[in-house]
C-alpha positions as CSV (number, residue, x, y, z in Angstrom):
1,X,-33.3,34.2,-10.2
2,X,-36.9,34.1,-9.3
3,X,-39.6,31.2,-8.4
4,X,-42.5,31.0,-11.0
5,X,-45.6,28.4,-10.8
6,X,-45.4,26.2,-14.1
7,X,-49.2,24.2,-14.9
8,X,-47.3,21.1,-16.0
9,X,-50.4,19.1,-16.7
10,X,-53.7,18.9,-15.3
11,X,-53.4,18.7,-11.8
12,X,-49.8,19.6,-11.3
13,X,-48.4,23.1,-10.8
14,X,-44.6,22.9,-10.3
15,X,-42.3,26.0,-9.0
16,X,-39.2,26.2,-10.7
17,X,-36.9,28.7,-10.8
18,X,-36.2,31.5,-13.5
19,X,-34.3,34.3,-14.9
20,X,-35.9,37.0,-14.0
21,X,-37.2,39.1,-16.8
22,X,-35.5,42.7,-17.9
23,X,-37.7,44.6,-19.6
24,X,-37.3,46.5,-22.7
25,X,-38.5,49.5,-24.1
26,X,-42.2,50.3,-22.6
27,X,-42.0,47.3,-20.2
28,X,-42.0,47.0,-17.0
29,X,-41.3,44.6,-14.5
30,X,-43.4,44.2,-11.4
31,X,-43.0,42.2,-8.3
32,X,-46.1,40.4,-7.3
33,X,-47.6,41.3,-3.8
34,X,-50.7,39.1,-4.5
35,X,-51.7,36.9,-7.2
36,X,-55.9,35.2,-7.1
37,X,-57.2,32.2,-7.8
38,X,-60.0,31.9,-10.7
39,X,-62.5,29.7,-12.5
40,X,-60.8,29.7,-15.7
41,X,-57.5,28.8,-13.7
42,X,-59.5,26.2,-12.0
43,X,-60.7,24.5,-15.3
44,X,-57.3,24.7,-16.4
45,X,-56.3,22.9,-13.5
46,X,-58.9,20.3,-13.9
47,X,-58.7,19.6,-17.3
48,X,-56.5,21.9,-18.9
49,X,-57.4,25.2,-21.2
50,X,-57.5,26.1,-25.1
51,X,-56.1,29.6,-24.0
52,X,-53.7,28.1,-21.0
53,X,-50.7,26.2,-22.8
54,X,-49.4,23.5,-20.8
55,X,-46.6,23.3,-19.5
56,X,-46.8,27.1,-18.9
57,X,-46.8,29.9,-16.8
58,X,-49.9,30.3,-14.7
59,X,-52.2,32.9,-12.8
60,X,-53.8,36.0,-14.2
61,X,-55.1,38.3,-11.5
62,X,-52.4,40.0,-9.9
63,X,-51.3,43.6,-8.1
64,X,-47.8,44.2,-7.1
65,X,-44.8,46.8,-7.0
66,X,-42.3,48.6,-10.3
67,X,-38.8,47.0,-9.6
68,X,-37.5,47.9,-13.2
69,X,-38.8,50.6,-15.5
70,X,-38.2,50.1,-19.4
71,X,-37.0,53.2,-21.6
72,X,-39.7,55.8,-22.1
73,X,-41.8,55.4,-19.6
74,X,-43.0,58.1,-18.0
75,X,-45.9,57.4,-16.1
76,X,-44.8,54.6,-13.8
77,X,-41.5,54.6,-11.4
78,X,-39.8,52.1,-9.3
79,X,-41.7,51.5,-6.5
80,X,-45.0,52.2,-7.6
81,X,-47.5,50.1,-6.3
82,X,-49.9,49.0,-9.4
83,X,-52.6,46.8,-10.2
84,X,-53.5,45.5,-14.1
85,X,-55.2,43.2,-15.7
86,X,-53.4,40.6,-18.4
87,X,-54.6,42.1,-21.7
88,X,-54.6,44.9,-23.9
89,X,-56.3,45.4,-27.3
90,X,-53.9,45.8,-30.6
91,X,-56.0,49.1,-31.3
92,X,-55.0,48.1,-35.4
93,X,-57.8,45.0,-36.0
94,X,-61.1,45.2,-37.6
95,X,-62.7,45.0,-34.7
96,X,-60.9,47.6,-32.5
97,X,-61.5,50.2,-35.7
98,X,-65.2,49.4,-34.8
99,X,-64.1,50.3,-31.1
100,X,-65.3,46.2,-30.1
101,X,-61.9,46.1,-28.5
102,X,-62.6,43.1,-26.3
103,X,-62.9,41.2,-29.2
104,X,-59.9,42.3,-30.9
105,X,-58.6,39.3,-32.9
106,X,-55.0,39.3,-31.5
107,X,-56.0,40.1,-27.8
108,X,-56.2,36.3,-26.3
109,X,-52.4,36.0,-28.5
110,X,-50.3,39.0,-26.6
111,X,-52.1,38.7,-23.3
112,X,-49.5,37.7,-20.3
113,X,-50.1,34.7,-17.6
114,X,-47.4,34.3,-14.6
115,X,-49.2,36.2,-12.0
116,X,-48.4,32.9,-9.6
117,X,-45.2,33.9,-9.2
118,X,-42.0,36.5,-7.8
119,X,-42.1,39.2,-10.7
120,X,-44.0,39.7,-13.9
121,X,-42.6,41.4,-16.9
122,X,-46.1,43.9,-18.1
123,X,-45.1,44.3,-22.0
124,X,-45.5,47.5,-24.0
125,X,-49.4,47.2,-25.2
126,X,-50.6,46.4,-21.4
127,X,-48.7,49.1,-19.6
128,X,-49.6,51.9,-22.2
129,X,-53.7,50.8,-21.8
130,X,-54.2,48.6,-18.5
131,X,-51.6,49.5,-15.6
132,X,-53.1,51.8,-13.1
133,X,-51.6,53.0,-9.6
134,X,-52.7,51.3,-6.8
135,X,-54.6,53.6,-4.0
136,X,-52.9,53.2,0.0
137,X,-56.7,52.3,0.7
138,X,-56.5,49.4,-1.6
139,X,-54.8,46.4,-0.5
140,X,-52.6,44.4,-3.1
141,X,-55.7,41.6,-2.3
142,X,-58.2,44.0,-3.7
143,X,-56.1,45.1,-6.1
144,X,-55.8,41.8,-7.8
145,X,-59.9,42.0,-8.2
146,X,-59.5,44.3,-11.4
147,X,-59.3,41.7,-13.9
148,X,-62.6,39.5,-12.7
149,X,-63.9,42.7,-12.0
150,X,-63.5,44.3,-15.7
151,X,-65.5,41.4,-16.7
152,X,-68.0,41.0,-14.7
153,X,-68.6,45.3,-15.5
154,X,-68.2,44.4,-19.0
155,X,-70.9,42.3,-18.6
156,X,-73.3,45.0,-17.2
157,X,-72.4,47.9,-19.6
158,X,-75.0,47.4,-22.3
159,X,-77.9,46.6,-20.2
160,X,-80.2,49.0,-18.4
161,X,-79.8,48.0,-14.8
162,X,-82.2,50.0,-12.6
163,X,-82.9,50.3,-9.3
164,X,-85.5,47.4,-8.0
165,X,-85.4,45.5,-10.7
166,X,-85.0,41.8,-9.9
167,X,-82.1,39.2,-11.2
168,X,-81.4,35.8,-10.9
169,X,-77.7,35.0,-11.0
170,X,-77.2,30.8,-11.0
171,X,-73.9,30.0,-9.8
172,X,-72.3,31.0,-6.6
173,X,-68.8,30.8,-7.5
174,X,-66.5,33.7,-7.7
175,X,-68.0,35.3,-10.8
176,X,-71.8,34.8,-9.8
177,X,-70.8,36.3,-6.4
178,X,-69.0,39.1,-8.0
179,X,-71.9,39.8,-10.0
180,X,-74.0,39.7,-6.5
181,X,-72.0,42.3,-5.4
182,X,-71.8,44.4,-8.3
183,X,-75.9,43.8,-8.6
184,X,-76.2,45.0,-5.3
185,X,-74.1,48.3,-5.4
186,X,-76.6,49.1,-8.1
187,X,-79.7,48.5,-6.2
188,X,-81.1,45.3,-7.5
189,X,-83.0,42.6,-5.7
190,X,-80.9,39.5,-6.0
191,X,-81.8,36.2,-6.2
192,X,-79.1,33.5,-6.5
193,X,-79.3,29.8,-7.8
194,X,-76.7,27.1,-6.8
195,X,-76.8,23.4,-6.3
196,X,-74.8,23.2,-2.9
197,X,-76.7,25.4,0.0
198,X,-73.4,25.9,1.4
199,X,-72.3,28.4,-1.1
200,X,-76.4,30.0,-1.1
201,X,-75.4,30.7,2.6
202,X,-72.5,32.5,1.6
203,X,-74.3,34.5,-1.2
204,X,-76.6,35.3,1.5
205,X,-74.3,36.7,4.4
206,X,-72.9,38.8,1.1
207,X,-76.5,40.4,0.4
208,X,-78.5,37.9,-1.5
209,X,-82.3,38.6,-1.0
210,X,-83.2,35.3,-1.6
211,X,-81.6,32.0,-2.8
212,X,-82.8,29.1,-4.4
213,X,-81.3,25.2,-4.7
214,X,-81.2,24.2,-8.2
215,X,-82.1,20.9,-6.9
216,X,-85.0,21.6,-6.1
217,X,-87.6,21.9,-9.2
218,X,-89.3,25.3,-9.3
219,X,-91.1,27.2,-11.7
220,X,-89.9,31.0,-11.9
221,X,-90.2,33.3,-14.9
222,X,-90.5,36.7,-13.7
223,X,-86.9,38.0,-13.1
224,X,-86.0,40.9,-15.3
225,X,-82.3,39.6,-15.7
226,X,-80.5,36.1,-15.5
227,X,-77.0,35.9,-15.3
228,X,-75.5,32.3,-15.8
229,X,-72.9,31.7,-14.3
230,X,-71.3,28.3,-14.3
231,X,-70.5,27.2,-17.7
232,X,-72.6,24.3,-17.8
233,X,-74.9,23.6,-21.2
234,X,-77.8,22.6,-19.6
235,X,-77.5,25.8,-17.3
236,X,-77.4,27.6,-20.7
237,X,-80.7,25.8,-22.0
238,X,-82.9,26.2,-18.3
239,X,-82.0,29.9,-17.6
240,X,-84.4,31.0,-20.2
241,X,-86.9,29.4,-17.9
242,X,-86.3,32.1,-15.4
243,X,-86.8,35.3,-17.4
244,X,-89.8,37.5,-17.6
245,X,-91.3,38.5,-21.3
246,X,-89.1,40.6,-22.6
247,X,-86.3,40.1,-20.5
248,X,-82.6,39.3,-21.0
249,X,-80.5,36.0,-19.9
250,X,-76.2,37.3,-19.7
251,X,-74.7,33.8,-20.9
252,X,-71.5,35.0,-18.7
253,X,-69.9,31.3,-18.1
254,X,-67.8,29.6,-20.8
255,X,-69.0,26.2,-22.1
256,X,-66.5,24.1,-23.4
257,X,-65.6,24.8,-27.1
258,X,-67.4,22.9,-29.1
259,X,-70.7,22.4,-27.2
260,X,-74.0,23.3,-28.8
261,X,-77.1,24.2,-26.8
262,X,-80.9,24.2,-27.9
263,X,-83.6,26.9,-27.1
264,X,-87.6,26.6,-27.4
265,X,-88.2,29.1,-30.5
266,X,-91.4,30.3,-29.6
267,X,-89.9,31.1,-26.1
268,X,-87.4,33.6,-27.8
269,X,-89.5,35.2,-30.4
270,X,-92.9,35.6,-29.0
271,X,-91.5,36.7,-25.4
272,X,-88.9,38.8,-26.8
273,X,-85.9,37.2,-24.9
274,X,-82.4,38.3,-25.3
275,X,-79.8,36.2,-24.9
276,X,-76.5,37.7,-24.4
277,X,-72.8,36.5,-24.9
278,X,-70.6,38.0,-23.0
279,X,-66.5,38.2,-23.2
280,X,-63.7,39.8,-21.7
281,X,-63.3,43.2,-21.3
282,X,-62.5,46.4,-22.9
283,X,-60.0,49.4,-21.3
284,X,-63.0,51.3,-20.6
285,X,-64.4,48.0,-18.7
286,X,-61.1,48.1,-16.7
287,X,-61.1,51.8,-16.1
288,X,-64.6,51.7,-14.2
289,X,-64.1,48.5,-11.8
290,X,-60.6,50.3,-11.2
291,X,-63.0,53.4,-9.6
292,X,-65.4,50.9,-8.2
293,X,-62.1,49.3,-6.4
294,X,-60.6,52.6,-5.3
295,X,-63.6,54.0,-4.3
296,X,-64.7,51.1,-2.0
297,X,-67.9,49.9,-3.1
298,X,-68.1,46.7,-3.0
299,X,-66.6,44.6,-0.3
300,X,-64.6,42.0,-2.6
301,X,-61.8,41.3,0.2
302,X,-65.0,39.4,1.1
303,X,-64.5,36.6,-1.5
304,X,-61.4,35.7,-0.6
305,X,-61.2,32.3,1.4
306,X,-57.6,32.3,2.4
307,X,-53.7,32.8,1.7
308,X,-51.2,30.3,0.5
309,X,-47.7,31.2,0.0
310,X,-45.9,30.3,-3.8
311,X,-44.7,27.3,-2.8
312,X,-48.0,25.9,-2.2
313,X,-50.2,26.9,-5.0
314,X,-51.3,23.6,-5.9
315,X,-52.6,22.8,-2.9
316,X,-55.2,25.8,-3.1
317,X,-56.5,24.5,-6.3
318,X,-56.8,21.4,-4.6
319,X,-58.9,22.9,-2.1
320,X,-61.0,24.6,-4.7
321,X,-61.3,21.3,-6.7
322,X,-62.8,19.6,-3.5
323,X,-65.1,22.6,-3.7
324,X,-63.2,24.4,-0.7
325,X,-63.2,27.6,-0.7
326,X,-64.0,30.7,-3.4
327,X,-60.8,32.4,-3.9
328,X,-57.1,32.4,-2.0
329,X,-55.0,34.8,-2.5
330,X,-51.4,33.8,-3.5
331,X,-48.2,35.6,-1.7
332,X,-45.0,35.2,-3.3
């Protein structure tokens, strides 16, 4: 038997015990070292998730170790230590033939959730494209950072970053700071937006140039990139404020489903301003924040806030809910 976390409703995770898992041909089943807290497990927490069924199995970032190998496997033995994100593309859809593979229509229906708990069972489609061995000079903490990782590199492939150039990221949660970190690695001056100055003085001691409080009305339209990062509609509508002519705004955070926004035409057309949706991640996305990881070049053990064994998962998204913290890492 095994102890898994189980979103009930919003605002209660329960641990109940399982069967644990045996996995079939292609599977494997891992044992989780360390599972991390994210925004989108946050909302779901708050308020509950189109793409998080409740009650339901919960966490998504995750590294661990092979306890069971399924037949015809080859790559991957018992006791491997791996780390993998929680989706795979079909590789069969209209969009994977056109090689759009995050937005493969059956991607968000085969992906796994359960990282918050004792073992995970990786099916067929996930290990064959997304599991990748886990360095000695990675910790299973960093480890876990591939998933919000391959999105937040997703997110960056098809722009052209250079050296010096100046971005605004407005949020200074998990994913706006991943972005700072990201940003930074790549030589960028960063300027970061929040409304609390407590997390601005954490974007700073992680390398922010310069921050700025949203509450505070300003008047900014030079940066060559904006990067929104909370999610919020109204965030949506004022970060094409910020953006020089010709320069391009990364909607990165989800808004509800549902929610419309509204942009000043003649802003868009006769400044040439691209607005960019971003989603998910593709295996290529995975395979270059998996370097960026191994290779140590961005300090994300930094974002983690603190640890909290299984059985008290629900009291880190408390914490987070209260606005405590970025990210804990969960130990089974």
């Amino acid at each position: 038997m095994m102890l898994a976390g189980i979103l009930v409703k919003p605002g209660v995770i329960e641990l109940r015990e399982m069967e644990v898992p045996k996995p079939s041909q292609g599977e494997l089943l891992v044992k989780i070292k360390a599972a991390l807290t994210c925004g989108t497990d946050l909302k779901a927490f708050r308020r509950g998730h189109p793409v998080i069924p409740m009650p339901g199995l919960f966490g998504h970032e995750f590294s661990g170790i092979v306890t069971e190998v399924g037949r015809g496997i080859t790559r991957f033995k018992k006791g491997d230590a791996i780390m993998a994100v929680h989706s795979a593309p079909c590789l069969a859809c209209r969009y994977c033939r056109k090689e759009l593979y995050n937005l493969c229509e059956n991607i968000m229906h085969t992906k796994i959730l359960g990282a918050f708990a004792e073992y995970i069972l990786l099916p067929p489609h996930i290990v064959r494209q997304n599991v990748l061995h886990k360095p000695q000079n990675l910790s299973f903490e960093e480890a876990a950072f591939l998933e919000p990782l391959s999105c937040v590199v997703h997110g960056m492939e098809s722009l052209h970053v250079k050296k010096n150039d100046h971005a605004l990221i407005i949020g200074s949660g998990p994913v706006g700071l991943l972005h700072l970190l990201l940003l930074k690695e790549k030589g960028v001056q960063v300027t970061v937006m929040d409304k609390h100055d407590s997390k601005l003085k954490v974007a700073t001691k992680l390398g922010a140039d310069s921050v700025l409080l949203s509450k505070i009305k300003i008047v900014v339209d030079d940066f060559d990139y904006v990067f929104e990062c909370t999610g919020k509609p109204e965030v949506w509508e004022a970060s094409v404020n910020y953006v020089r002519r010709g320069g391009t705004v990364v909607l990165f955070g989800g808004c509800k489903s549902g929610t419309t926004v509204t942009y000043d035409a003649e802003r868009l057309h006769y400044d040439e301003i691209t607005l960019k949706g971003v989603f998910h991640y593709t295996p290529a996305d995975v395979k270059k924040a998996y370097k960026l990881l191994c290779n140590k070049n961005l300090n994300v053990s930094q974002l983690i806030s603190g640890r909290f064994p299984l059985k008290q998962t629900q009291k880190a998204f408390e914490k987070l809910s209260k606005g405590v913290g970025i990210k804990y890492a969960i130990i089974p």
